[in-house]
C-alpha positions as CSV (number, residue, x, y, z in Angstrom):
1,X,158.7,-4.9,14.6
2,X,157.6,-1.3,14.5
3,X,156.2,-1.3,11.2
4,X,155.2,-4.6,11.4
5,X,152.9,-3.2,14.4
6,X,151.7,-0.5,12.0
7,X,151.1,-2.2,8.9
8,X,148.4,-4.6,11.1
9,X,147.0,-1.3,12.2
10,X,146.3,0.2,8.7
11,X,145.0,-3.1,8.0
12,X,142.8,-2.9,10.8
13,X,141.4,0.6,10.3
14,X,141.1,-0.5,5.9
15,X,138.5,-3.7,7.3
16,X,136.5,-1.2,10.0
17,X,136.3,1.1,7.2
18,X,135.0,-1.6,4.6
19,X,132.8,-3.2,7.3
20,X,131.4,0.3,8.4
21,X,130.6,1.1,4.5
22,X,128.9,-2.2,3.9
23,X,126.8,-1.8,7.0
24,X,125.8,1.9,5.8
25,X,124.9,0.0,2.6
26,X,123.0,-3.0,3.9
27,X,120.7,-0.6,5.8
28,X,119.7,1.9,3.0
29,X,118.8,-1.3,1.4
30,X,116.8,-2.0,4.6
31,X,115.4,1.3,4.5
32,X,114.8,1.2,1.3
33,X,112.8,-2.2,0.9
34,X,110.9,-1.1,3.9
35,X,109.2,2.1,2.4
């Protein structure tokens, strides 16, 4: 149950992580497009 616990939790942080790097990406694209 334990590690069942912590395997959703490394999942969670991996999809924050990818959802934080997209977001950094979608707004130098912003950024960019807008100079």
């Amino acid at each position: 149950m334990i590690e069942l616990l912590q395997r959703n939790a490394e999942i969670d942080a991996n999809c924050l992580y990818t959802k934080a790097k997209t977001l950094s990406i979608v707004s130098v694209v912003f950024a960019y497009m807008s100079v």
